[in-house]
Backbone as ProteinMPNN parsed JSONL, in Angstrom:
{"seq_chain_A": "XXXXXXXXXXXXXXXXXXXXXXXXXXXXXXXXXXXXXXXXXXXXXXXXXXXXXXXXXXXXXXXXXXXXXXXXXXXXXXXXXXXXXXX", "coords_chain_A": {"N_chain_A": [[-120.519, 39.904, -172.558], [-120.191, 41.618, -170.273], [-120.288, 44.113, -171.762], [-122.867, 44.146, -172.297], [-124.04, 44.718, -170.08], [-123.619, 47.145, -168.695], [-124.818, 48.659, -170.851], [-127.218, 48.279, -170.481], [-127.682, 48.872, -168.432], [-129.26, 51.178, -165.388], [-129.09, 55.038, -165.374], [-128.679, 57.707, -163.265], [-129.802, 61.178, -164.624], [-130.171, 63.241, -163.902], [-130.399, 65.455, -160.804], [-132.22, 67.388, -158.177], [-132.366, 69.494, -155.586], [-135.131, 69.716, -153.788], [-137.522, 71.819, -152.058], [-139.786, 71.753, -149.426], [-142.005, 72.904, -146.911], [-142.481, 72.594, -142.922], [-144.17, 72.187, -140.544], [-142.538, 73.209, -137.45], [-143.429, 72.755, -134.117], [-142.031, 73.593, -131.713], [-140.461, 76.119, -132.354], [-142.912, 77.084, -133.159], [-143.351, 77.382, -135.817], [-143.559, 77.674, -139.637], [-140.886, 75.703, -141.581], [-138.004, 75.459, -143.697], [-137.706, 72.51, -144.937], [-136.023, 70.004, -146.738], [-135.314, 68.091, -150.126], [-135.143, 65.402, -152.095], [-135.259, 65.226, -155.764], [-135.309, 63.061, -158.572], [-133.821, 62.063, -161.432], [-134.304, 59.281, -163.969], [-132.44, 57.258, -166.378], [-134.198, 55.263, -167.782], [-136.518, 56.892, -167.776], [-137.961, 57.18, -165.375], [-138.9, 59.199, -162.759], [-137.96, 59.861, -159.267], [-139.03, 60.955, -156.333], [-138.009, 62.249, -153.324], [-139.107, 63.467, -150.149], [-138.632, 65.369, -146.948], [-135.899, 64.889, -146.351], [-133.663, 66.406, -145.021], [-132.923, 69.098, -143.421], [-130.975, 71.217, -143.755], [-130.062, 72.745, -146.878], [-127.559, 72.328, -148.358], [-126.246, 69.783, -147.293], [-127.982, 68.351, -149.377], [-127.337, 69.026, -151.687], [-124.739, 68.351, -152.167], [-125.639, 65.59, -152.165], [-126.938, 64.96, -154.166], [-125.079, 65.42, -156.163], [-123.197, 63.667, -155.592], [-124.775, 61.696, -156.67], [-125.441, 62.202, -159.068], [-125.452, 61.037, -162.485], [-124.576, 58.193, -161.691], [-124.582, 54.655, -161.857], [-127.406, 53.351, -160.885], [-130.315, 52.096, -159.871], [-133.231, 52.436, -159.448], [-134.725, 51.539, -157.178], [-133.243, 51.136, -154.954], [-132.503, 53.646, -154.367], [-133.3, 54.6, -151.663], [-131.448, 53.18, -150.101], [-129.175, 54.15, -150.131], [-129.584, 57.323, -149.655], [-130.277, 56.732, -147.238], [-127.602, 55.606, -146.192], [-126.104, 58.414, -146.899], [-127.397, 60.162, -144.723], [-126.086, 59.046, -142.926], [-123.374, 59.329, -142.91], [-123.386, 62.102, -142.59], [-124.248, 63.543, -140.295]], "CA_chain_A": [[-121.532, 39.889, -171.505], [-120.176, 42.84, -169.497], [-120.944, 45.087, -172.474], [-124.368, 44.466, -172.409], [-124.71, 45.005, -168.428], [-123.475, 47.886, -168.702], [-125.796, 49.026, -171.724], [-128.823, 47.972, -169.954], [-127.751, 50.054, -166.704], [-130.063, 52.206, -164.951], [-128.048, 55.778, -164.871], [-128.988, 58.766, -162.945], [-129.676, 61.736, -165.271], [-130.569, 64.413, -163.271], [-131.079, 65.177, -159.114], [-132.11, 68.307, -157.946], [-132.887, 69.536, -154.512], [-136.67, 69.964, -153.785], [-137.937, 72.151, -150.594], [-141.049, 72.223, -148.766], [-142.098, 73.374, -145.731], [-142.633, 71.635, -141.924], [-144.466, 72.946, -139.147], [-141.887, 72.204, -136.49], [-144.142, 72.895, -132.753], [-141.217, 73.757, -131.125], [-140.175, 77.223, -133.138], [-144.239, 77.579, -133.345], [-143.678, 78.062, -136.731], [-143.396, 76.745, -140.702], [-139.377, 75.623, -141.323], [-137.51, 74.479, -144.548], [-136.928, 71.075, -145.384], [-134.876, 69.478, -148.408], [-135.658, 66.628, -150.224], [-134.475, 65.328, -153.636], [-135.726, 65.083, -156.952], [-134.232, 62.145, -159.26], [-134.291, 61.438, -162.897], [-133.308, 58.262, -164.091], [-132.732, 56.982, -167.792], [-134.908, 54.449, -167.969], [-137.657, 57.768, -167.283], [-138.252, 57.426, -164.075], [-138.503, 60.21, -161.79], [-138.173, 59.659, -157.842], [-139.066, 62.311, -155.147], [-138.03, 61.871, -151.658], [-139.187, 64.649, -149.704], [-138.14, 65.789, -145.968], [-134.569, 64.029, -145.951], [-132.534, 67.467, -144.111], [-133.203, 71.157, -142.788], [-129.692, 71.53, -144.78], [-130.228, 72.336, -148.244], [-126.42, 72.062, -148.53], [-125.976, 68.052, -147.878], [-128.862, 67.477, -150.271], [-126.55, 69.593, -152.549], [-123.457, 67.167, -151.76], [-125.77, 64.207, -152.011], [-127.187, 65.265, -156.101], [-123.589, 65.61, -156.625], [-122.286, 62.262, -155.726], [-126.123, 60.579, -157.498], [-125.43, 62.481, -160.526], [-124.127, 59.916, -163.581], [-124.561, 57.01, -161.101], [-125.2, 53.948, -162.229], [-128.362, 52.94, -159.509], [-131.48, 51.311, -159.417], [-133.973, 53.256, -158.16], [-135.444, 50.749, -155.895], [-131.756, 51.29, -154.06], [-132.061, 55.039, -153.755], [-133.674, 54.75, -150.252], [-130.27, 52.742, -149.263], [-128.116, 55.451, -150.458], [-130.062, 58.226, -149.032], [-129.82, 56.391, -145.818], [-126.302, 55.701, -146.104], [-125.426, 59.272, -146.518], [-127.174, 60.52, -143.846], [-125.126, 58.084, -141.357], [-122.495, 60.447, -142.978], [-123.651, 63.873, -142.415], [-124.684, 63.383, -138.658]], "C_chain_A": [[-121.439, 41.148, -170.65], [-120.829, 44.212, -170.312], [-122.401, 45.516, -172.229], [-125.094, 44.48, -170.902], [-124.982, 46.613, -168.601], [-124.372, 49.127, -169.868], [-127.181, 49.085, -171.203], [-128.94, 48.721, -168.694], [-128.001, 51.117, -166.805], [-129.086, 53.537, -164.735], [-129.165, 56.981, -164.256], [-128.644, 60.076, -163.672], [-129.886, 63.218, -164.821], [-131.221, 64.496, -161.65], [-130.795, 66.709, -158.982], [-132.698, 68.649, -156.535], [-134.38, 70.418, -154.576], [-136.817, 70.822, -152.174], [-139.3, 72.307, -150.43], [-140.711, 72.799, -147.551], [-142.711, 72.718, -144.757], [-143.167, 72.635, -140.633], [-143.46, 72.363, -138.086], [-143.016, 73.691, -134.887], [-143.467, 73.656, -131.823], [-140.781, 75.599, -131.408], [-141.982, 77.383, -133.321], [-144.393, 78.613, -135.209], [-142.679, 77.147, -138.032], [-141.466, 76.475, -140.865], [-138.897, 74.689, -142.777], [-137.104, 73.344, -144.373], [-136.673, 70.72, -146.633], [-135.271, 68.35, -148.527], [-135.153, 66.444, -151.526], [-135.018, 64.881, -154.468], [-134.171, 63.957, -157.868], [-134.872, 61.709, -160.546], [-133.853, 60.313, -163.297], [-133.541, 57.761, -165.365], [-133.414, 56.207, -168.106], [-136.817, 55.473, -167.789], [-138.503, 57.718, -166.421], [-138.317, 58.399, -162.914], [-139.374, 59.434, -160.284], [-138.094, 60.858, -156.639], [-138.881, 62.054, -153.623], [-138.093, 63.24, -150.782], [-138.83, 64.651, -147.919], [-136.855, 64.638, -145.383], [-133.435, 65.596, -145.122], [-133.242, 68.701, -144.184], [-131.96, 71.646, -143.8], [-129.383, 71.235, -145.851], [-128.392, 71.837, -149.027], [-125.359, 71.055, -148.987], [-127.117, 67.794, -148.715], [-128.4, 67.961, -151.757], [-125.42, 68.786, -153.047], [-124.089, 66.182, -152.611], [-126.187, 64.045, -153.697], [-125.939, 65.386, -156.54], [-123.364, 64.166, -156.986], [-123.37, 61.154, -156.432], [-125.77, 60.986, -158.898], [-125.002, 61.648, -161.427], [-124.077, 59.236, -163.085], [-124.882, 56.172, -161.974], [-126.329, 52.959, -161.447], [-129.983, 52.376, -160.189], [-132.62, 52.507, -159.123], [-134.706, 52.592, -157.181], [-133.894, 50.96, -154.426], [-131.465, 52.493, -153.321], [-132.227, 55.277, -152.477], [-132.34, 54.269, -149.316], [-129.191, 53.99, -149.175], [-127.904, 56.799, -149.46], [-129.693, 58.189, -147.065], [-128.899, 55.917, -144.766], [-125.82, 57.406, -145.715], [-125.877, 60.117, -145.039], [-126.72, 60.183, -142.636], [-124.067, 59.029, -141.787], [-122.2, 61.736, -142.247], [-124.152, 64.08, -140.863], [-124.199, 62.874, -137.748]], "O_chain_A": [[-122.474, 41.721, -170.311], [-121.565, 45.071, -169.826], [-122.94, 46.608, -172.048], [-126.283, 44.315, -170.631], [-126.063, 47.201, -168.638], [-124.46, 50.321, -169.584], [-128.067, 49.874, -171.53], [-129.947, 49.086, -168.088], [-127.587, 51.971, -167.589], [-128.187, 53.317, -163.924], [-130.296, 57.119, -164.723], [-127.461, 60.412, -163.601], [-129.707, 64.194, -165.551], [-132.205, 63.86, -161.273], [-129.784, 67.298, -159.365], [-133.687, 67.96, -156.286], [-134.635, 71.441, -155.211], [-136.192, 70.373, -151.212], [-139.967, 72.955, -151.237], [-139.596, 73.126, -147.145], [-143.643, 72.046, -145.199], [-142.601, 73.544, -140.026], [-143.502, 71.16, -137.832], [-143.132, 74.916, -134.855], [-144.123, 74.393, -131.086], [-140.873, 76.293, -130.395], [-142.053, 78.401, -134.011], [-144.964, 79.618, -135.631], [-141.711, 76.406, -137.867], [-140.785, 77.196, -140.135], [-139.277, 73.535, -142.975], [-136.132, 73.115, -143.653], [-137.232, 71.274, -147.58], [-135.57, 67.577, -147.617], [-134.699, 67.441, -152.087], [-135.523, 63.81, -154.13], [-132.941, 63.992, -157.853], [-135.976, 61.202, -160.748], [-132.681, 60.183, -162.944], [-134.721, 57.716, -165.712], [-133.41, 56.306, -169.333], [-137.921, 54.934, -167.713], [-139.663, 58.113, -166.539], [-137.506, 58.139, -162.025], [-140.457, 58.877, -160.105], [-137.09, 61.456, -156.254], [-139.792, 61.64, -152.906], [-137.131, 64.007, -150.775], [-138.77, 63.467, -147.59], [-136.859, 63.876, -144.417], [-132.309, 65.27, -144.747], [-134.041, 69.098, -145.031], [-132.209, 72.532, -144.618], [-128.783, 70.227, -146.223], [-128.22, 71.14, -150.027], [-124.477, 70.983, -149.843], [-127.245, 66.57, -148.766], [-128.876, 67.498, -152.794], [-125.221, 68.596, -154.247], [-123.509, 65.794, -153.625], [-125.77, 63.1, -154.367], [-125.938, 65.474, -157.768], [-123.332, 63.604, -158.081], [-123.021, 60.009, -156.719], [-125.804, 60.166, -159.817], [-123.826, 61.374, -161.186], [-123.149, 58.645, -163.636], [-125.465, 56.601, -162.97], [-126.064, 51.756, -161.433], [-130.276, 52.649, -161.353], [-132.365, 53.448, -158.37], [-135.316, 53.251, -156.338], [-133.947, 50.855, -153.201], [-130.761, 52.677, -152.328], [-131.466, 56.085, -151.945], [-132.108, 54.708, -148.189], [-128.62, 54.516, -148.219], [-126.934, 57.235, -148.84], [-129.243, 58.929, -146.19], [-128.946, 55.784, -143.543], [-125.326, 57.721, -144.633], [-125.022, 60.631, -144.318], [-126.859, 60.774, -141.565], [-123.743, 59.73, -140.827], [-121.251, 62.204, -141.617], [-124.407, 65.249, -140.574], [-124.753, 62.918, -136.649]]}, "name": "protein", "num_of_chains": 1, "seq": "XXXXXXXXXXXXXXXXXXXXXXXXXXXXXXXXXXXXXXXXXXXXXXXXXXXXXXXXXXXXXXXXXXXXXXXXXXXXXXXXXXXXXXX"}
């Protein structure tokens, strides 16, 4: 029975950091933001766009998603786990 959990689990195959751009009002002017790109074996791709100004932790955070074994209905927990981390 464990075999076949584990066979049937969703893995993360690829996360790469995505950037756009944000008018921030303040600086009167356009400003990178990071967001992450996610592949998942079941061929799913998930885009979450303006999660940090710091392409750095969204560098970290494709690190520790990479080869996961996740859900993607979960990724929003994750995401919103690490940034209780990074802040």
């Amino acid at each position: 029975m464990h075999e076949n959990k584990i066979k049937d689990s969703i893995l993360v195959e690829s996360c790469e950091p995505v950037e756009d751009l944000l008018f921030c009002e303040e600086l009167n002017k356009d400003v990178p933001v990071w967001g992450i790109r996610v592949v998942f074996s079941d061929n799913q791709t998930v885009t979450v766009p303006d999660i940090s100004t710091r392409r750095e932790h969204i560098e970290i955070l494709a690190k520790r998603l990479s080869g996961a074994s996740l859900s993607p209905d979960f990724l929003c927990y994750i995401i919103e786990d690490f940034l209780g981390e990074v802040r």
